[in-house]
C-alpha positions, 0 to 999 in steps of 0.5 A: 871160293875155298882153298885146296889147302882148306879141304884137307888133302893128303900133303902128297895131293896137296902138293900135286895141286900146288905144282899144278897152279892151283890155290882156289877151288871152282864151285864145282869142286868146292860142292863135290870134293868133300862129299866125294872123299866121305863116300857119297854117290854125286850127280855133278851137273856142269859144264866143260870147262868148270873143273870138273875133271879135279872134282872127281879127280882128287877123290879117286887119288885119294881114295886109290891103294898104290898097295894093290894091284888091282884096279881101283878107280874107273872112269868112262868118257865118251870119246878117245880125246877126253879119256887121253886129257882126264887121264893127263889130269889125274897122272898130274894128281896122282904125280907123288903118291905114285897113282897112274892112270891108264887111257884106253880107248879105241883107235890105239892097238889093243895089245899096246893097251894089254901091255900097259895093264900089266904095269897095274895102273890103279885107275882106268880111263876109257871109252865104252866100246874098247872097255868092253873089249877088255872086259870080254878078253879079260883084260880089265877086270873089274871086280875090285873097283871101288870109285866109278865116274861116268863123265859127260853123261849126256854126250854118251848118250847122244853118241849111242853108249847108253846101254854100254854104260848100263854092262859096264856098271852091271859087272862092278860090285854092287858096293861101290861109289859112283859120281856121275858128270852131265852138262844136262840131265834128260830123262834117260840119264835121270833112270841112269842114276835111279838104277844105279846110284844110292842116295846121291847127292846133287850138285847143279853149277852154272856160270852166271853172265857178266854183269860188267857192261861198263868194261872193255874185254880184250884179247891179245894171243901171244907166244908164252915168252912175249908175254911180259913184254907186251905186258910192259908195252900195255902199261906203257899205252894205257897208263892204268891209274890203278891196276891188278895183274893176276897170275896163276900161281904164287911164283909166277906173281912174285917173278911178275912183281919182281920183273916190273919194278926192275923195268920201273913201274910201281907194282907188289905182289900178293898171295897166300904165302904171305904173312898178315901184316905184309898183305896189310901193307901191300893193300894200303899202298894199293889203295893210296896210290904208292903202289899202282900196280898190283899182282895177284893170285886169284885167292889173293884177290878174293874179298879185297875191297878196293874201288877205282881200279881202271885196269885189269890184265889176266897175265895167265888166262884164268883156269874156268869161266868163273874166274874170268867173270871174277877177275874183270868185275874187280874193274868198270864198278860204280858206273865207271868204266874199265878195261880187262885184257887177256894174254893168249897162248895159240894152245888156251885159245880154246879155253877162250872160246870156252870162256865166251861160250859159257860167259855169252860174251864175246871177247874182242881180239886186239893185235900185239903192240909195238914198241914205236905204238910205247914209245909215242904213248909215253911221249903224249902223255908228257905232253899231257902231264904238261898241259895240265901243268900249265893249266892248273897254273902255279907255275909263276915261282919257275919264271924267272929260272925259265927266262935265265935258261932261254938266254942261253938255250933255244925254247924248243931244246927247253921244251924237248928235255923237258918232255924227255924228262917226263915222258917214261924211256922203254926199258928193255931190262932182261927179265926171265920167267919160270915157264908156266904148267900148261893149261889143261885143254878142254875137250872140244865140242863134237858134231857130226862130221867129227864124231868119233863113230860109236865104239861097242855097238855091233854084235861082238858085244851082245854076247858079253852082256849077262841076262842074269841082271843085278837088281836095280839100286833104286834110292830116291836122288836127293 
């Protein structure tokens, strides 16, 4: 797992990646980035959901002119939802080097459309059927596209596209990039990337299943501003020996570490901003035990070589299934056993589900806790802490100090302030967090009854494609 901050971005999408949350690249992006900036045509094999819109995303910022005025940068989607989120994506990348992106698709009035493309958007995000509607009206020209990205290959096959992607790509200049996405590659898409890719470079990424059967995954939906609450109510049943929360950015964990020691549990953040020594020393108190709680970002977390953790919280739901399966393995190790909750806004459900589908586990709903569920776990463990006491003896030294207090006090007040001493008082200390970027929403699968129908299939299309065809690429894929 790389940085962004390792791959050499320009500081104004570097920083849009930074606003954006996001410190440590998936796999797919770590593959496909690099190669992407230099030139190369990738065939990019991967699942929805394991950022793959960032891995063509941040080359097409790169590499757009906010100079021209012609369209540099296209991307064809299979449905209307995906071209409106991949567009979303790529204005957030895009966001301080002035790139805009464009979503086009059918459903929306054309001549809003027309009006949009005068703005001069250097990237256009659409579905075939509409594309191909600008194209013949001449609304979209084409001829200076550089970078092309044909996402979801597979899925606009099945939809019936197949020969549309084939006119689209017949009227870009031959000299051009092209990066193509595909959860799966039948053999339609394979003669897809022969014909028209040069010498591509293959990425395959899969999601490997959780080896954790010794920990318990959990999850809670909650509104984004309950959240530390209920966090704080967790802690308070649970009782984690040892814990790691990890949080999406390097703010979020720093404002996370800060409210919970206000509240009085023993807890330091760690992240990239932070100098060597300070990481050294909030990783031995961690590992000693002066620290129990530990909050984290996912890169923060990489390569730490801690054992016996008992609890693991994902405060912000991670952004791919991979570092899900990344975060709960720091917990249940060694034959031991662990828990993992999740914290769920209603909007990342889907995301959860993604998670699930990818990872082939399913993840148990708990509901929220109460404060009276708190406050009766604190009191048993008091409780407990003074059983425990009482069996490891010792105690002979308090005797006599006992026996003086029970001349003057009942033994049931004795023992009530005694557990009320014990026991950790609900602290309702205010604690405020900057609320976070919202998590891209992955697109939904598609079956039948909810398909959008094929766009660009009937006749006013076939007078459009040129029997004049353009020779085929064929370059062997690597």
């Amino acid at each position: 797992m790389q940085t962004f901050n390792e791959l050499g971005l320009s500081q104004p999408v570097a920083r849009a990646i930074t606003d954006m949350g996001f410190e440590a690249t998936t796999p797919i992006q770590e593959q496909t980035i690099i190669p992407a900036l230099s030139g190369r045509d990738i065939i990019g094999q991967a699942q929805t959901g394991t950022g793959k819109t960032a891995a063509f995303g941040i080359p097409l910022v790169e590499k757009a002119d906010t100079g021209n005025d012609k369209i540099d940068g296209l991307v064809v989607t299979p449905t209307r939802e995906l071209a409106i989120q991949v567009a979303e994506e790529i204005n957030k990348i895009g966001q301080h080097k002035g790139v805009r992106a464009l979503p086009i698709y059918g459903g929306q009035d054309i001549t809003r459309q027309i009006r949009a493309l005068k703005n001069r958007p250097q990237i256009i995000v659409g579905t075939p059927g509409r594309l191909m509607d600008h194209m013949r009206r001449k609304t979209v020209r084409l001829q200076q596209v550089s970078v092309v990205v044909l996402d979801e290959a597979d899925e606009m096959l099945n939809m019936g596209f197949i020969e549309d992607i084939e006119t689209i790509l017949e009227e870009v200049p031959t000299e051009r990039q092209t990066l193509l996405f595909s959860a799966t590659m039948p053999k339609a898409i394979q003669n897809l990337a022969r014909r028209f890719m040069i010498d591509p470079k293959s990425v395959s990424v899969g999601t490997k299943e959780v080896t954790v059967p010794n920990t318990e995954q959990t999850y809670i939906e909650v509104q984004e501003k309950q959240k530390f609450d209920v966090l704080c109510r967790l802690l308070d049943i649970q009782s984690p020996d040892r814990a790691i929360i990890f949080g999406r950015t390097k703010k979020r964990v720093d404002e996370i570490a800060e409210g919970l020691n206000k509240r009085g549990y023993s807890a330091e953040g760690i992240h990239g901003d932070l100098t060597q020594s300070k990481r050294d020393s909030v990783i031995r108190n961690f590992k000693k035990s002066v620290t129990e709680i530990l909050v984290a970002t996912d890169v923060a977390a990489r390569g730490l070589d801690i054992t016996d953790v008992t609890h693991v919280y994902n405060f912000d739901i991670p952004q791919d299934p991979e570092g899900y399966v990344h975060r709960i393995g720091r917990t249940g190790r060694a034959g031991k056993s662990g828990m993992a909750v999740t914290l769920v806004t209603p909007r990342e459900l889907n995301q959860l589900r993604l998670i699930e589908q990818i990872t082939k586990r399913k993840i148990m709903r708990k509901p929220i806790p109460t404060v009276n569920e708190a406050i009766e776990s604190q009191q048993q463990l008091a409780v407990n802490k003074l059983m425990q006491t009482l069996d490891e003896g010792g105690t002979h030294q308090y005797k006599e100090m006992a026996e003086s207090l029970l001349e003057t006090n009942d033994s049931v007040s004795l023992l009530s302030a005694a557990l009320k001493l014990l026991a950790k008082e609900t602290d309702t200390t205010p604690v405020t967090l900057t609320e976070p970027v919202a998590m891209r929403q992955k697109k939904q699968s598609y079956d039948k009854r909810s398909r959008t129908a094929p766009q660009g299939r009937g006749e006013r299309n076939k007078s459009f494609r040129s029997n004049n065809k353009r020779p085929k690429r064929s370059k062997k894929i690597s």
